[in-house]
VOROSE-802704 format. One record per residue: x, y, z of N, C-alpha, C, CB in turn. Coordinates in steps of 0.02 Angstrom, whole numbers, plus 50000, padded with zeros to 5 digits. Glycine has a CB too. Layout:
<pts>
XYZXYZXYZXYZ...
</pts>
This chain:
<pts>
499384870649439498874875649439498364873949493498534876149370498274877949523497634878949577496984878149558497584885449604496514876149565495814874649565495304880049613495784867049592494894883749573494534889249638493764884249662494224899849591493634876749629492934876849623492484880649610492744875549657491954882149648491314885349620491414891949603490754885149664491954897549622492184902049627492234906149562492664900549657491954912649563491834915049479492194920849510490904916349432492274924249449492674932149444492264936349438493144933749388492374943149480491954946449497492104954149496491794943949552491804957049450492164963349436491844968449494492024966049352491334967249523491084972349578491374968849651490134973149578491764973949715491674973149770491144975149818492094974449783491214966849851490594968549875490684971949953490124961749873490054975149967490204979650014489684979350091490164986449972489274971550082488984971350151489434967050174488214969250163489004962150221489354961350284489624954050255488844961750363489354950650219489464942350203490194944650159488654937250144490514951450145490904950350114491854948950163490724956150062491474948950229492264948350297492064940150317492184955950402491474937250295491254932050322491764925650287490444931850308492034921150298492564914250274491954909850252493134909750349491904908850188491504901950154491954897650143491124902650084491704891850154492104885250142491904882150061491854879050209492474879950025492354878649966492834869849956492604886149919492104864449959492754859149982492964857549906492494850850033492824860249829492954860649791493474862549771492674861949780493714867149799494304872349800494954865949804494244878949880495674867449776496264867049780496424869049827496554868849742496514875149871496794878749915496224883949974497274882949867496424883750012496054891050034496204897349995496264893050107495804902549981495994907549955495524913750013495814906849868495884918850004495674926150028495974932049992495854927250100495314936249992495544943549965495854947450006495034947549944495854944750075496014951150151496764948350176495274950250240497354953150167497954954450171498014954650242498154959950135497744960150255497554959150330497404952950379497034962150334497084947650354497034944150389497634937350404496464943450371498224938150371498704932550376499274934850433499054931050296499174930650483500064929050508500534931750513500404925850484500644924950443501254925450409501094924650326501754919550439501644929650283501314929850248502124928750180500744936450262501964930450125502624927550077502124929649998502874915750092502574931449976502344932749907502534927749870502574938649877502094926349834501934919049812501314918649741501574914849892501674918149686501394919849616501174913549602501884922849560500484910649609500464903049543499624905149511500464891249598499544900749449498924904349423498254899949443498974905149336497684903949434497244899549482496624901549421497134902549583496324892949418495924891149359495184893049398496044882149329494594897449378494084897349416493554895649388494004902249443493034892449411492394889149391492334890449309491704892549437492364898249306492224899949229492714899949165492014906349230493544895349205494044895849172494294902349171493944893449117494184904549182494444914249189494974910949223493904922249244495754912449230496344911849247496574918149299496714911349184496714918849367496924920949389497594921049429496594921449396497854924849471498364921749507498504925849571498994921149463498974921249612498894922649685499404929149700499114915549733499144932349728499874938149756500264935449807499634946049794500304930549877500554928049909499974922449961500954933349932500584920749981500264912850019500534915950107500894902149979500084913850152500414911350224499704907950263500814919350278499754909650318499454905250373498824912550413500294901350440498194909550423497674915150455497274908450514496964920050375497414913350572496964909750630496284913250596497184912150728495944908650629495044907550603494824906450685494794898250535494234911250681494034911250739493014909250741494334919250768493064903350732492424899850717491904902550760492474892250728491114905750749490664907250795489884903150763490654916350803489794898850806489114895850802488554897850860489224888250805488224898350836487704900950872487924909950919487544893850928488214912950883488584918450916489054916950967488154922950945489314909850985489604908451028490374907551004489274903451057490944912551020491664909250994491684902351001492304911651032492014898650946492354890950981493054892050958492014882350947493524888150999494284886550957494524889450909494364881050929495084892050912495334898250854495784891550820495924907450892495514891650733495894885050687496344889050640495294879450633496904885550636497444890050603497344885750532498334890050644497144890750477497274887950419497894889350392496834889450378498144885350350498934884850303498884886450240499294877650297499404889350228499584888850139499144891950108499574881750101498584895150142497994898650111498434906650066497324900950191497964904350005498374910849971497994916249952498734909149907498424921949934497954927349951497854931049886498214932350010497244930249849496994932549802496494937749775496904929049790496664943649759496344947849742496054948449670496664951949758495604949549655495324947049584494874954249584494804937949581494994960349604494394965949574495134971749564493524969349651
</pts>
C-alpha cells in the first residue's frame, strides 16, 4: 500500500492557479497527480493509497512526467519524474 503523507481527500476541485502548480510531499510513498495529461508514458496501474486521514484511495495508472522547474520565473533543467501515479480523488 502507498502512503499519500500529509495529503487529505477532497471533495471540491479546485479551480485557481496553485491547482496546475507540482507540491513536493517528502512524506509521500510515491509521486502522485490528478493531470492525465501530464505523463509521457503512461499504464494503468490499480494499487490502494492510504491518505493522511486514512480515507483509502487508489491509483488509476502509473508512468513517467518531465517537470519543468521555474525559480525566480527563470526555467531550469526539465527533471523526469518516475513511477509517479496518477490519482484522481474528486
Amino acid at each position: 500500500m502507498e502512503c499519500a503523507g500529509n495529503a487529505i481527500l477532497s471533495s471540491t476541485i479546485p479551480t485557481n492557479q496553485t491547482y496546475y502548480k507540482w507540491n513536493a510531499d517528502s512524506g509521500a510513498t510515491s509521486h502522485m497527480t490528478p493531470h492525465r495529461h501530464w505523463f509521457k508514458q503512461y499504464e494503468p496501474y490499480i494499487v490502494p493509497i492510504k491518505l493522511a486521514d486514512n480515507t483509502i484511495v487508489y491509483s488509476a495508472g502509473v508512468g513517467n512526467i518531465t517537470f519543468i522547474p521555474v525559480i525566480q520565473g527563470k526555467e531550469l533543467r526539465p527533471i523526469e519524474f518516475t513511477r509517479v501515479l496518477h490519482v484522481t480523488i474528486y
